[in-house]
C-alpha positions in Angstrom: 117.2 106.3 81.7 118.2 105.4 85.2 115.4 105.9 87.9 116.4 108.6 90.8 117.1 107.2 93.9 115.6 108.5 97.0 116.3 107.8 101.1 113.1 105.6 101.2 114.6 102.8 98.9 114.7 99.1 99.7 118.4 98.4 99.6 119.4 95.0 98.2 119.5 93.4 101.4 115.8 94.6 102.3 114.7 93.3 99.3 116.3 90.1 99.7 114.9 89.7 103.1 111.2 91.0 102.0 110.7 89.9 98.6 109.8 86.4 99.7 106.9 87.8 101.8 105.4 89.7 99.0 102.3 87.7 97.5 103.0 85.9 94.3 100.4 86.7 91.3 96.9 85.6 90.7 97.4 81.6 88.9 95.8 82.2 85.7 95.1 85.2 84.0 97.8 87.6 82.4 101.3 87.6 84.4 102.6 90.4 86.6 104.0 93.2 84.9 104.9 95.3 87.9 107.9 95.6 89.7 107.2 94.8 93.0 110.2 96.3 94.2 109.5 99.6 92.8 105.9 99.2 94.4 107.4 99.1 97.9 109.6 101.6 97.8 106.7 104.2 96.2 104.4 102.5 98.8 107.8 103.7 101.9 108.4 107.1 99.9 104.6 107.8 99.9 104.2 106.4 104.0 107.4 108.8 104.8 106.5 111.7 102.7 102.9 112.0 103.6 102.5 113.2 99.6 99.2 112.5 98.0 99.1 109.2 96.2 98.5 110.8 92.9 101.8 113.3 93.9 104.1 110.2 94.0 107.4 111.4 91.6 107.2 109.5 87.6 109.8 107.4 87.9 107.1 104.8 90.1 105.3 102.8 89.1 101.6 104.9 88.1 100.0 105.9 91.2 96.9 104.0 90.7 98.7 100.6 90.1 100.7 101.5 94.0 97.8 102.2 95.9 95.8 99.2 94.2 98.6 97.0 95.9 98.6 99.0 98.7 95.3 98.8 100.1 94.8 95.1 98.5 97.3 93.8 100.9 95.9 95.8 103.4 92.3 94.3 103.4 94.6 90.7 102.8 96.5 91.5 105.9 99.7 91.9 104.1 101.0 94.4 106.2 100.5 93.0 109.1 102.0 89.3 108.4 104.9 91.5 106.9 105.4 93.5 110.7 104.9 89.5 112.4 107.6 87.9 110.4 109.9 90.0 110.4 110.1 90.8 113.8 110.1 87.4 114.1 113.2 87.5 112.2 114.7 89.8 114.5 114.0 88.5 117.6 115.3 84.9 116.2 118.7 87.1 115.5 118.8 88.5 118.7 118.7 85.0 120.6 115.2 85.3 121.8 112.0 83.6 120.8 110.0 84.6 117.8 106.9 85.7 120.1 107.3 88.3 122.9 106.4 87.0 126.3 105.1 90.1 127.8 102.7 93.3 127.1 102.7 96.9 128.5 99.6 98.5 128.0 98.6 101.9 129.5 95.4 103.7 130.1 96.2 105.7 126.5 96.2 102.2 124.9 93.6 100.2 126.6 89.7 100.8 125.1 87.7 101.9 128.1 83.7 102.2 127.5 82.2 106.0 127.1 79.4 105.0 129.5 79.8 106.0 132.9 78.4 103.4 135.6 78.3 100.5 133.3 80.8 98.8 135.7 78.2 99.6 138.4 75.1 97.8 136.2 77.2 94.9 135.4 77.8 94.5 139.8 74.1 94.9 139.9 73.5 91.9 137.6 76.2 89.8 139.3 73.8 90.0 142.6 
């Protein structure tokens, strides 16, 4: 039986690029089972969908075994070396260096403190 294919699917040439950034097995032990491809593509269907982990459609990988990668490489940082590299990637492609040279932040963006005159306490000090 052929697995249904759905919008949020890795196409070959994301796979190609990604599979080489997703963590190899645990040396030792009993060796991975799991597709790692049809991990990611529950893991995009599930991020896109909004659905309830234990709603994702049978032909994943069971839910349990998606979000267990899921928020294991989320507490490894997975995602967010994923997000570096490949932009990295892209900006390489586009003629530009891997690390952006400039930030924009706005007010919405930047942590400001709850406290009203703390600004005014720290002058004081500084006296």
């Amino acid at each position: 039986m052929t697995r249904k294919s759905y919008p949020t699917d890795l196409n070959d040439m994301e796979w190609e690029i990604l599979a080489p950034l997703i963590p190899p097995p645990k040396e030792g032990g009993h060796p991975r089972t799991t597709d790692m491809r049809a991990v990611c593509n529950a893991i995009y269907y599930h991020l896109k969908t909004g659905c309830q982990w234990n709603m994702l459609p049978g032909d994943f990988p069971p839910s349990a075994t998606v979000y267990s990668y899921y928020r294991k490489w989320q507490r490894k940082g997975v995602w967010e070396k994923l997000n570096h590299t490949l932009r990295g990637q892209v900006r390489l492609k586009l003629g530009k260096s891997t690390q952006p040279t400039a930030i924009a932040a706005d007010s919405q963006s930047v942590r400001t403190t709850e406290k009203r005159g703390m600004c005014t306490a720290l002058m004081a000090v500084k006296r």
